[in-house]
C-alpha positions as CSV (number, residue, x, y, z in Angstrom):
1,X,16.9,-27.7,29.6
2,X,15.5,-30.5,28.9
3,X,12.6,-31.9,31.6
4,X,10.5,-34.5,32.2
5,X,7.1,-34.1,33.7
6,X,5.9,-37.9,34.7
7,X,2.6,-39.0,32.7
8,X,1.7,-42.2,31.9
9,X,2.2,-42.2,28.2
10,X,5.0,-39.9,26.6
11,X,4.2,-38.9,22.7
12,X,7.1,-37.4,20.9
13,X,7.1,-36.4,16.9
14,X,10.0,-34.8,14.7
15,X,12.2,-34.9,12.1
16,X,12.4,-38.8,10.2
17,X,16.8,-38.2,10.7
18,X,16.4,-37.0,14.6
19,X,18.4,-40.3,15.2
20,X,21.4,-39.8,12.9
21,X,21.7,-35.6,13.9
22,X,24.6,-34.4,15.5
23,X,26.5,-37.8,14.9
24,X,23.6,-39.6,17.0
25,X,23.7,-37.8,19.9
26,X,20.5,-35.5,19.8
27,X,18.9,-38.9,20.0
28,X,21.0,-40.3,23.0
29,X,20.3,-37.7,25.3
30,X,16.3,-38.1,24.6
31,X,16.4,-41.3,25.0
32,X,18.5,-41.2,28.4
33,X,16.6,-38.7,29.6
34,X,13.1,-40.8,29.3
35,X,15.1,-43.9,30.6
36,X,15.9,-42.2,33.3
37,X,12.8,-41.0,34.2
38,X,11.6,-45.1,33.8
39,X,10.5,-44.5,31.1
40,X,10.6,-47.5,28.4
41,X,10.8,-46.0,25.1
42,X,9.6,-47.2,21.5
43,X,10.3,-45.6,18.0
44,X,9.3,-46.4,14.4
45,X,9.5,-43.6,11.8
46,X,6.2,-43.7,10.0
47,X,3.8,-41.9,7.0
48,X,0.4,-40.8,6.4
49,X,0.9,-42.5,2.7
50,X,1.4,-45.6,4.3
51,X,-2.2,-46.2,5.6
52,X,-3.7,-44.5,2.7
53,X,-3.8,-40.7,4.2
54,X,-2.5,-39.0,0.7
55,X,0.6,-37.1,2.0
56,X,4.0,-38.5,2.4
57,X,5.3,-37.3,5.4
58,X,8.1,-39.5,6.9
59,X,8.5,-38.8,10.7
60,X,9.7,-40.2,14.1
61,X,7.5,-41.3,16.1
62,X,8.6,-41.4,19.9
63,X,6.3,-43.3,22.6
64,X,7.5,-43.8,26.3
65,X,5.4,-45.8,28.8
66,X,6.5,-45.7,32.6
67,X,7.7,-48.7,33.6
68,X,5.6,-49.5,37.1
69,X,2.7,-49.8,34.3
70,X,3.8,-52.8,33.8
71,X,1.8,-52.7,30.2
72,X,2.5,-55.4,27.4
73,X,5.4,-54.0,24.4
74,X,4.4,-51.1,22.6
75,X,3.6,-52.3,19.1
76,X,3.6,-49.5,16.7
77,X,0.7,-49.7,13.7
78,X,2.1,-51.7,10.6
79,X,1.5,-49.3,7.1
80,X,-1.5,-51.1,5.1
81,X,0.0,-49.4,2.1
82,X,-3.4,-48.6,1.0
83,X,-3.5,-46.8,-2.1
84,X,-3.7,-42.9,-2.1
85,X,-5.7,-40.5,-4.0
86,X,-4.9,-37.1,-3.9
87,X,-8.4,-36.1,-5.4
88,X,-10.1,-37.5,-2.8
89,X,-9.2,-34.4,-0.4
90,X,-9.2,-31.6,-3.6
91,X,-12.4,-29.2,-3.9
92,X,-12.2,-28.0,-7.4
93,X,-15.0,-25.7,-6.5
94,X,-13.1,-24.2,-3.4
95,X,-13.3,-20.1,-3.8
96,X,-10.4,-19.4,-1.1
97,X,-7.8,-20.6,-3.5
98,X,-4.8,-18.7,-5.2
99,X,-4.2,-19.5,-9.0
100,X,-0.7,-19.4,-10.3
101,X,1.1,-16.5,-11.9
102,X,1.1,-16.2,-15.8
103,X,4.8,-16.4,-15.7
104,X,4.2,-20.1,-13.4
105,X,1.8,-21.1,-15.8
106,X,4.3,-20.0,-18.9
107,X,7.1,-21.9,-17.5
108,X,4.8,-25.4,-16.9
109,X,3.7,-25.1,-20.6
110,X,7.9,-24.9,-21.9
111,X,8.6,-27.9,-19.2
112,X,5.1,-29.4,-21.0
113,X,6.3,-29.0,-24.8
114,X,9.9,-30.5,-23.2
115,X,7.8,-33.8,-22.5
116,X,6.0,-33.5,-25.9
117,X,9.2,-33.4,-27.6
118,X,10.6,-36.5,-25.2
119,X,7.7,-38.6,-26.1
120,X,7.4,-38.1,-30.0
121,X,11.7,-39.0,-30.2
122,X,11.2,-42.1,-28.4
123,X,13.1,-41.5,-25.4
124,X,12.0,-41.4,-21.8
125,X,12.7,-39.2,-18.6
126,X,12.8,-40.2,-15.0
127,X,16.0,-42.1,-13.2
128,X,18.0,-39.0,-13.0
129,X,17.1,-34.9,-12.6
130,X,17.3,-33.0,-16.3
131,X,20.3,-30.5,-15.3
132,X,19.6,-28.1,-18.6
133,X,22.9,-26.2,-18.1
134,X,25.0,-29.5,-18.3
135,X,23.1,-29.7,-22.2
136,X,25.9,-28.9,-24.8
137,X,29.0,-28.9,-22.3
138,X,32.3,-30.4,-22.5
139,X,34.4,-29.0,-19.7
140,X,36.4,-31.6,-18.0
141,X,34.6,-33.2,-14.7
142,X,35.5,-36.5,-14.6
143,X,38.7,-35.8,-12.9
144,X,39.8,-33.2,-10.9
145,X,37.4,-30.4,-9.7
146,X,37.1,-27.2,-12.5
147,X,38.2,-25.1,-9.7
148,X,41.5,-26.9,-9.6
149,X,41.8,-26.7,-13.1
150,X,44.2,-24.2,-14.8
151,X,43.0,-20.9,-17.2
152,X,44.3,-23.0,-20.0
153,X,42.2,-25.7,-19.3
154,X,38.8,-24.6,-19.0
155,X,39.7,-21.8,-22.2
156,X,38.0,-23.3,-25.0
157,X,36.0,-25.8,-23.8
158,X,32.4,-25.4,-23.5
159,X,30.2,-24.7,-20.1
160,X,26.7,-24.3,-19.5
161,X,24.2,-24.6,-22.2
162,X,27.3,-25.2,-24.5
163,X,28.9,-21.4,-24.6
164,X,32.6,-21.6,-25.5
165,X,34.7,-20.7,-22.2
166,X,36.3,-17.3,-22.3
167,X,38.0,-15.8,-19.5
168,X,41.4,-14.1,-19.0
169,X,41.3,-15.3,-14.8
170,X,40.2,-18.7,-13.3
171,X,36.8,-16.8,-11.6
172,X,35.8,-15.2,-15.1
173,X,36.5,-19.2,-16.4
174,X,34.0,-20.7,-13.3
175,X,31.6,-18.6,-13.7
176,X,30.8,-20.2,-17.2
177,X,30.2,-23.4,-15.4
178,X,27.2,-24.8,-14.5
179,X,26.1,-23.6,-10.9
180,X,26.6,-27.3,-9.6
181,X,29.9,-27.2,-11.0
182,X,31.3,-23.9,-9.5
183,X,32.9,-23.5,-6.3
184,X,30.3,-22.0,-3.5
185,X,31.0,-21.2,0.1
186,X,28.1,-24.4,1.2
187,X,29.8,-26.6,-0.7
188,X,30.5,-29.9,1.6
189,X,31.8,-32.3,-0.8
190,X,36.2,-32.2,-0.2
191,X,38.4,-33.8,-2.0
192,X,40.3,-33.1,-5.6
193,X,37.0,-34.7,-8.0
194,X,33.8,-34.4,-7.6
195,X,31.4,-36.7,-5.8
196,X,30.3,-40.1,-7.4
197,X,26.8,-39.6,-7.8
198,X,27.1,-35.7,-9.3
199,X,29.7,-37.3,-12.1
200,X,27.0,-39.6,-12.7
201,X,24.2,-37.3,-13.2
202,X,26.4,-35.1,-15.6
203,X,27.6,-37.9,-17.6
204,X,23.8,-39.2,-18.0
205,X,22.7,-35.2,-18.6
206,X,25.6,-35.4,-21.5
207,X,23.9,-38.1,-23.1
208,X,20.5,-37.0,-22.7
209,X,21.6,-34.1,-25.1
210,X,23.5,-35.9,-27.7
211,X,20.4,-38.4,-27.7
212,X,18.0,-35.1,-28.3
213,X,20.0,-32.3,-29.4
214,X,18.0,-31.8,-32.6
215,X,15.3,-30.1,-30.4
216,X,17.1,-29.7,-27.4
217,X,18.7,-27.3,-29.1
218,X,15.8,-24.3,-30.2
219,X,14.3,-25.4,-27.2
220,X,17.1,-24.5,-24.6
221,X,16.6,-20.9,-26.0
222,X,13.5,-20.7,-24.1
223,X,14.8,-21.7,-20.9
224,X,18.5,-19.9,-21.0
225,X,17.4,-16.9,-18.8
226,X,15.1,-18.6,-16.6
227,X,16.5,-18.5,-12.5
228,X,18.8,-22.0,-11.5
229,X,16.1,-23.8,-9.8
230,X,13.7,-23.0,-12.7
231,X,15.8,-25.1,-15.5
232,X,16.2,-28.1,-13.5
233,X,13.5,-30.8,-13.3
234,X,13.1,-33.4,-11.2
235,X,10.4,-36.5,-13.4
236,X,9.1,-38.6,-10.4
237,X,6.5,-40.5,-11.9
238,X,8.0,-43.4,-13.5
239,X,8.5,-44.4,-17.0
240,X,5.1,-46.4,-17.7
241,X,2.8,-42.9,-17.5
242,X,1.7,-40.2,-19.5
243,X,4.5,-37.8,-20.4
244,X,2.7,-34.4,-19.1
245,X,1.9,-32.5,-16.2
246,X,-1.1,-31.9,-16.5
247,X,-2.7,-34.7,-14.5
248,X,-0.1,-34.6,-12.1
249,X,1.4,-32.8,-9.0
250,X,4.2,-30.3,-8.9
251,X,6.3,-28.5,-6.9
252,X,8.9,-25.5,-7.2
253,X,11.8,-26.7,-4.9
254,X,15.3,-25.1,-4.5
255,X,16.4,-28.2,-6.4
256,X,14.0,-28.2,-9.4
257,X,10.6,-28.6,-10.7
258,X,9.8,-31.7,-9.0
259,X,6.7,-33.7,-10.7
260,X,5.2,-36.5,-9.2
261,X,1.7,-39.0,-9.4
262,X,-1.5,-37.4,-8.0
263,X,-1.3,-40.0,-5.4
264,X,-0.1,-38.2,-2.8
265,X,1.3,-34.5,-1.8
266,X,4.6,-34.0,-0.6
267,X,5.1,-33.3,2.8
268,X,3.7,-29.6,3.8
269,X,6.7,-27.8,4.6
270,X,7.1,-24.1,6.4
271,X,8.6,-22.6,2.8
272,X,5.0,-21.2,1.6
273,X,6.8,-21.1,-1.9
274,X,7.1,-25.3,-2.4
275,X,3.2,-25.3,-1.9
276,X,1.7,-28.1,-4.3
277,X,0.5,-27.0,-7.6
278,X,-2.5,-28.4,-9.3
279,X,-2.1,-27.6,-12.8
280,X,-5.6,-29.0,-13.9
281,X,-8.0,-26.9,-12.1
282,X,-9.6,-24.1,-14.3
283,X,-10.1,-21.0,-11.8
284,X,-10.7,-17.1,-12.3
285,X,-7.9,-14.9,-11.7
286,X,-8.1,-11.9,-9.5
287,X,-9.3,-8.4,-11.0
288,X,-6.0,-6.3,-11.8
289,X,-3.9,-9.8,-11.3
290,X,-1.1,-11.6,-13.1
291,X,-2.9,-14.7,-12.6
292,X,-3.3,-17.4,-15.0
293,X,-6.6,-19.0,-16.0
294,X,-5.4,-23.0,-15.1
295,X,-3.7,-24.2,-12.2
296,X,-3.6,-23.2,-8.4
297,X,-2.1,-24.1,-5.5
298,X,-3.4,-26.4,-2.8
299,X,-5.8,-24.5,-0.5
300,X,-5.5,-24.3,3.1
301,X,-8.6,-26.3,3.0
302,X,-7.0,-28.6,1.5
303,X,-3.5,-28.5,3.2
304,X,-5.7,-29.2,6.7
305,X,-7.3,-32.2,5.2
306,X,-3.6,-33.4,4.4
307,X,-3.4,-33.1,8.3
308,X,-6.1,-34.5,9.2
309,X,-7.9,-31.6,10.1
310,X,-10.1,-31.2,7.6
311,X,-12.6,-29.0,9.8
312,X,-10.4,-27.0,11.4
313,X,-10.9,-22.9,11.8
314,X,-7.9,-20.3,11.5
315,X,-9.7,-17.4,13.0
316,X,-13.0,-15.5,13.9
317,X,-15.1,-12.7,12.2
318,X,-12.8,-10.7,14.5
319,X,-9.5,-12.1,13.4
320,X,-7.9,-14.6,10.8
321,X,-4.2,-15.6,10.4
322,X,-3.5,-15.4,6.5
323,X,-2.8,-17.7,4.6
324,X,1.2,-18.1,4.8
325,X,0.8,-18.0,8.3
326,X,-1.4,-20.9,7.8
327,X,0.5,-22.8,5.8
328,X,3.2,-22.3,8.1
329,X,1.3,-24.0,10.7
330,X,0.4,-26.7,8.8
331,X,3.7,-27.7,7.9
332,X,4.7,-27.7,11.1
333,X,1.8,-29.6,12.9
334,X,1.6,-33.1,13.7
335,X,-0.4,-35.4,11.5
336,X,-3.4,-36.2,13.2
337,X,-4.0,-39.4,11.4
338,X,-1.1,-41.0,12.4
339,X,-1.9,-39.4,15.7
340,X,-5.1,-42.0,15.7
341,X,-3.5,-44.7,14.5
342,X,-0.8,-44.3,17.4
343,X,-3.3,-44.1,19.8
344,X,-5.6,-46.8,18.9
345,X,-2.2,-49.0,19.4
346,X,-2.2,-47.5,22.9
347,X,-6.2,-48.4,23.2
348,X,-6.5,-44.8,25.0
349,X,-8.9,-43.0,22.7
């Protein structure tokens, strides 16, 4: 149920898509029901990054002002676009910190001789995700779907990381594929072929390897037993900067190892997993740990200042939350930045 309790002022924050969920009509019934309360109702979807807060963090932003007010059109606060620095909320000496695992840390410095090699051949990275698995294969994708494809035409060809196809059944064939290029019970894309931008990324994949397959090819060895999400990496930082992570800011998504500028950190999420890695900072691992030496994840500390909260307490001498559940919270607080900004719009702080 969904109720209205009469205030002046209304202030409403979610998810940057709230409009286009469920076909658009999530939206509609908010909105009626602040109409109908006379209500009038304002929205812009705005981001810390935008007004130089280092965190992009796309979100709606609902106000609602009762009509009888009779107060002038609600003008949201225009993004100054002020350049971010992500160092400018990082502690390096902060002791409440976790450092990365030695198996992390292994997997950065593959991804980090991967760039090496990029660089000294001449060729660049960014414009598409590296999909390792697509490196060496010819199976046929341009027109219809493998999985509509017969035994005899997946035999022989080759799938991922460039393994001849074997198989005496059409599931033994598929499971040679790619992951992207199997059939899985979430898939949403219908049709006989495969979507126009997923064609795309394995053509450009395809030529990434015949472009580097002189050292593609003893490096893949490294990679071949790594999990799905580990061999995929996502280079968001342009093709005018340093090839290597170590100045910059990465994250381990269910899509890839995503790398981007230390100008800002992605949003703060609830999956305590995708927290921001800076793969600088020199730290001491724990007695008995499998922790490496260089790089650590963004504190909590840290994660609050994201926020805005920079002196914000989780607990007592009596009780504290840990730090997942922490993190957790963060990611799903509002950002109390763009909290000021709204408000100073509103001239009721």
């Amino acid at each position: 149920m969904f109720t209205i309790i009469v205030q002046s002022f209304v202030f409403l924050e979610n998810v940057a898509n709230l409009k286009t969920h469920d076909e658009g009509n999530t939206w509609k019934v908010i909105e009626k029901k602040l109409k109908d309360a006379e209500y009038l109702v304002y929205e812009s979807i705005l981001s810390p990054h935008e007004f130089g807060y280092p965190q992009h963090r796309k979100r709606i932003y609902i106000v609602a002002i009762r009509e009888d007010l009779r107060m002038p059109e609600y003008k949201f606060p225009e993004p100054n676009n002020a350049v971010c620095d992500i160092h400018t909320i990082i502690e390096e000496s902060d002791t409440n910190v976790q450092m990365i695992k030695q198996e992390t840390r292994h997997q950065l410095d593959i991804w980090e001789e991967f760039l090496h090699h990029v660089k000294e051949s001449g060729h660049i990275v960014g414009g598409f995700p590296i999909w390792t698995m697509e490196f060496g294969a010819t199976y046929d994708f341009e027109g219809k779907k493998p999985k509509l494809q017969s035994i005899a035409e997946l035999n022989g060809k080759r799938g991922k990381f460039g393994q001849i196809i074997k198989g005496l059944t059409i599931e033994e064939c598929l499971a040679q594929l790619p992951v992207y290029a199997q059939p899985n019970n979430r898939e949403k894309e219908g049709g006989t072929e495969f979507s126009d931008w997923k064609k795309k990324y394995i053509r450009l994949n395809r030529q990434f390897y015949e472009d580097n397959k002189m050292w593609l090819k003893p490096w893949m060895n490294k990679i071949k037993d790594w999990q799905n999400s580990h061999i995929k990496f996502e280079w968001n930082c342009g093709k005018d900067v340093e090839f290597t992570l170590e100045d910059k800011l990465i994250q381990f998504r269910a899509s890839g190892i995503r790398v981007k500028l230390a100008t800002f950190a992605p949003a703060l999420n609830l999956v305590g997993t995708q927290i921001t890695i800076l793969p600088w900072i020199e730290g001491t691992p724990r007695k008995g740990s499998k922790d490496a030496s260089r790089g650590r994840y963004l504190s909590v500390k840290q994660a609050a200042a994201l926020q805005g909260m920079d002196s914000i307490h989780f607990g007592s001498d009596e009780f504290q939350l840990s730090n997942t559940r922490i993190y957790e919270a963060l990611g799903n607080a509002v950002n109390v930045q763009i909290d000021a900004e709204m408000r100073r719009k509103m001239l009721i702080i």
